[in-house]
N, CA, C and O atoms as CSV, one atom per row, in Angstrom:
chain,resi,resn,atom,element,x,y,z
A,1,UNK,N,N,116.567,71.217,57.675
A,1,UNK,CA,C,117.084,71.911,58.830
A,1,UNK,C,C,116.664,73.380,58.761
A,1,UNK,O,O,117.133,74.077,57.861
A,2,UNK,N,N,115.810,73.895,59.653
A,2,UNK,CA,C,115.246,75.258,59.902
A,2,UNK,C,C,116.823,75.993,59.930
A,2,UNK,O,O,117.748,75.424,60.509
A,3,UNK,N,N,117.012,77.337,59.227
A,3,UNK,CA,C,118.280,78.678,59.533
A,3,UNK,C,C,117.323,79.591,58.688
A,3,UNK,O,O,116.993,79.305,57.537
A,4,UNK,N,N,116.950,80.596,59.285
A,4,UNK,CA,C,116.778,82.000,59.317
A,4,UNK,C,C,117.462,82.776,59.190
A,4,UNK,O,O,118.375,82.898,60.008
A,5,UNK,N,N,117.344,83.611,58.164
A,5,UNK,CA,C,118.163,84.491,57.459
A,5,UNK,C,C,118.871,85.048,58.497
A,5,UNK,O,O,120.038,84.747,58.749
A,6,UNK,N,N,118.087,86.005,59.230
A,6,UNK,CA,C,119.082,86.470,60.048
A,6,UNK,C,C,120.146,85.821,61.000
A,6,UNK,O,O,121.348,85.996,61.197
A,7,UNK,N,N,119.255,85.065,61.461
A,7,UNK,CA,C,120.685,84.488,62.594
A,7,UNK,C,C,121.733,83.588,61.569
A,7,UNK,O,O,122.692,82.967,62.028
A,8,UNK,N,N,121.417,83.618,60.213
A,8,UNK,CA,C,122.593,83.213,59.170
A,8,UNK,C,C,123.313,84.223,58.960
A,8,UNK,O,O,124.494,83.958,58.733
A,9,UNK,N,N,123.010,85.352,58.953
A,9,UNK,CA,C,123.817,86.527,58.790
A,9,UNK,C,C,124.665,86.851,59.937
A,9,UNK,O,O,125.873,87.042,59.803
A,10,UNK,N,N,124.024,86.924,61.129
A,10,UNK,CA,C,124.647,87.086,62.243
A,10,UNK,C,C,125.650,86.427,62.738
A,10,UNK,O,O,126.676,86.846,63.274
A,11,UNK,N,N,125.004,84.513,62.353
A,11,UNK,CA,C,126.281,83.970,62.335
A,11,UNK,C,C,127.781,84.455,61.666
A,11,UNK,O,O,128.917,84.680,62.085
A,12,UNK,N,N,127.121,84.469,60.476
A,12,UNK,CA,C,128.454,84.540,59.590
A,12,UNK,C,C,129.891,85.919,59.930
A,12,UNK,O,O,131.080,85.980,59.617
A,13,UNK,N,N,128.910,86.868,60.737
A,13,UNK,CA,C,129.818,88.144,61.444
A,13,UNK,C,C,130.431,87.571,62.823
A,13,UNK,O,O,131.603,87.687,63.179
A,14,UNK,N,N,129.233,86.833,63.627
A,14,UNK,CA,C,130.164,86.507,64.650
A,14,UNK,C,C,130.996,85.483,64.951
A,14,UNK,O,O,131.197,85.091,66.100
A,15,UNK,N,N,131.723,84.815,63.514
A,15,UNK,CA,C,132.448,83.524,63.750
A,15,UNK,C,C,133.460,84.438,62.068
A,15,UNK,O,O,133.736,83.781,61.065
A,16,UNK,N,N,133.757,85.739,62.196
A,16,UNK,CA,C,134.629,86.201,61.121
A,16,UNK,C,C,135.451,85.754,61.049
A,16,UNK,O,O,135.397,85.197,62.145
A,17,UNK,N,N,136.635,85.338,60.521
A,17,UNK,CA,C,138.016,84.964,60.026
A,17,UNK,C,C,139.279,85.770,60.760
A,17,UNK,O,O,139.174,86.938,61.135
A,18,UNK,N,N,140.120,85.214,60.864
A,18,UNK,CA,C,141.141,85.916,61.575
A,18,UNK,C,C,141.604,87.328,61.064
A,18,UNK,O,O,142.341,88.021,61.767
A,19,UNK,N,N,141.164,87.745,59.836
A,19,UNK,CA,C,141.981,88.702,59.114
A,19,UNK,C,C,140.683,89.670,59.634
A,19,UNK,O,O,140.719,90.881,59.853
A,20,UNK,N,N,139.622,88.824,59.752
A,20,UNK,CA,C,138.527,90.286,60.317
A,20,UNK,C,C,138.187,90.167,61.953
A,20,UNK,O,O,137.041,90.180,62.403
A,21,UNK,N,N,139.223,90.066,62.634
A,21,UNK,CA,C,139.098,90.355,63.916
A,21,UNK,C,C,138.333,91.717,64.616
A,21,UNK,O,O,137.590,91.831,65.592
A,22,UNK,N,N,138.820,92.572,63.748
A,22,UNK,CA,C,137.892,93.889,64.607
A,22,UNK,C,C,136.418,93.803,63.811
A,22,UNK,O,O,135.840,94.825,64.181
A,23,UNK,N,N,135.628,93.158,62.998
A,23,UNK,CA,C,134.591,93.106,62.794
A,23,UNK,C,C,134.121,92.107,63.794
A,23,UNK,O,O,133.335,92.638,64.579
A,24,UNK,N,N,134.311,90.950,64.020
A,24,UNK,CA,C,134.291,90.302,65.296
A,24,UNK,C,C,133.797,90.696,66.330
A,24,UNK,O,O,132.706,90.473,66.855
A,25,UNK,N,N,135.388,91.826,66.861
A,25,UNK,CA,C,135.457,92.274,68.135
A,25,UNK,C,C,134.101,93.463,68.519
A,25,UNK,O,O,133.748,93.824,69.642
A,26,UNK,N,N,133.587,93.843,67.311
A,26,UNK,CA,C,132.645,94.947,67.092
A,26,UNK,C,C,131.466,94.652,67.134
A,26,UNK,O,O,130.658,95.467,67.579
A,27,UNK,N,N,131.121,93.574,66.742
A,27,UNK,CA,C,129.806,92.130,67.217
A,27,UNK,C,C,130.193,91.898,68.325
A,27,UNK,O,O,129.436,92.421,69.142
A,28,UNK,N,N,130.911,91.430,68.727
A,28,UNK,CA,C,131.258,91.053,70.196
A,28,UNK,C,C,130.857,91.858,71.081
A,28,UNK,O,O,130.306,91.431,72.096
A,29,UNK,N,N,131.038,93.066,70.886
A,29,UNK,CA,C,130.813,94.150,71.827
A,29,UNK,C,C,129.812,94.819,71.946
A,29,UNK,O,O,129.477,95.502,72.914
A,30,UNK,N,N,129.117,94.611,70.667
A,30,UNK,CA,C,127.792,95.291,70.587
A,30,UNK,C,C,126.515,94.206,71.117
A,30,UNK,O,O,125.412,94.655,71.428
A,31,UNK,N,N,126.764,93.064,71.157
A,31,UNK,CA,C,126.066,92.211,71.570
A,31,UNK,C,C,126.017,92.107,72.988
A,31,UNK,O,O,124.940,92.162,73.581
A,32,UNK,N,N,127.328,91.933,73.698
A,32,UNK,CA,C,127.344,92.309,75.039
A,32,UNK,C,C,126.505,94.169,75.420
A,32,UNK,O,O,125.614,94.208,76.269
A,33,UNK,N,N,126.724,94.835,75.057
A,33,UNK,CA,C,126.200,95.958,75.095
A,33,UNK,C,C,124.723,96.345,74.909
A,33,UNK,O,O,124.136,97.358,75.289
A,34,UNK,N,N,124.273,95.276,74.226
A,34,UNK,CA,C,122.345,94.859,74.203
A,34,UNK,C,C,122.580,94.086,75.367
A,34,UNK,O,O,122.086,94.828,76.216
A,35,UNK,N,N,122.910,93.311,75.845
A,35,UNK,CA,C,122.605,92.555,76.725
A,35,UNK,C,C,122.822,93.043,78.026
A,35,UNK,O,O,122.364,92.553,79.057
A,36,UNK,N,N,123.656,94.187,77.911
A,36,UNK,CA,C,123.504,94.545,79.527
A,36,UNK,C,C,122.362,95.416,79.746
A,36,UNK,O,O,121.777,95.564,80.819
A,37,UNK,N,N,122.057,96.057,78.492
A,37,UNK,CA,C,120.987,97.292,78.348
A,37,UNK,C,C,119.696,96.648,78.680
A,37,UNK,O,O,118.877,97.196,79.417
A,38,UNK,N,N,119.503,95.441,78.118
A,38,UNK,CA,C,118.266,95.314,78.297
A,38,UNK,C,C,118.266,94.364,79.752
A,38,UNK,O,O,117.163,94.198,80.272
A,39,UNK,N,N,119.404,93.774,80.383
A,39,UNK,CA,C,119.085,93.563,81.730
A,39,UNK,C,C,119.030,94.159,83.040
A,39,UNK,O,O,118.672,93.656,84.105
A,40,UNK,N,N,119.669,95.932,82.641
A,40,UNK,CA,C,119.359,96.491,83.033
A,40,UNK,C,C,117.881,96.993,82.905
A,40,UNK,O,O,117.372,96.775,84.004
A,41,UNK,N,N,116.967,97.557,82.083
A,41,UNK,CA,C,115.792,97.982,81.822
A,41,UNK,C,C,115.251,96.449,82.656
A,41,UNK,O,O,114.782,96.815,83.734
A,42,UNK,N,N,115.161,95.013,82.547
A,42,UNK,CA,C,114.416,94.075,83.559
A,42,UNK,C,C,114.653,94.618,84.573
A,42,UNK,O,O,113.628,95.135,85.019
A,43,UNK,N,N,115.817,94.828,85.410
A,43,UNK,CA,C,115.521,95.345,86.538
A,43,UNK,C,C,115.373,96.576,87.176
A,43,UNK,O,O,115.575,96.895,88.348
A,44,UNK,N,N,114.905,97.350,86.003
A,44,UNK,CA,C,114.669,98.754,86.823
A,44,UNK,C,C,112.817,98.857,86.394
A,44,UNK,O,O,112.041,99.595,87.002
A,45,UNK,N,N,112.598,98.357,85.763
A,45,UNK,CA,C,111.083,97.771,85.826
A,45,UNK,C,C,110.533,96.907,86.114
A,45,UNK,O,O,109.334,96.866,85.840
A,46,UNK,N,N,111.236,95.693,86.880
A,46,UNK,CA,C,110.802,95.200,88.273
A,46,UNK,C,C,110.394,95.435,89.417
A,46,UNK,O,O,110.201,94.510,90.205
């Protein structure tokens, strides 16, 4: 079964344990926060 380091790492932050909720919430947010950035930049260079 192919897993790549990173998205093993990444996993492992964004599925943290209840006691690490604000590490979670801090992936959570930063991920949404790439994702609006860069769908913004698609459409302003469209």
């Amino acid at each position: 079964m192919f897993h790549p380091l990173s998205l093993f790492v990444g996993w492992r932050y964004v599925r943290a344990r209840s006691h690490k909720f604000f590490v979670s919430f801090i992936t959570w947010t930063s991920v949404a926060g790439v994702c609006v950035g860069v769908a913004a930049l698609i459409v302003i260079l469209s």
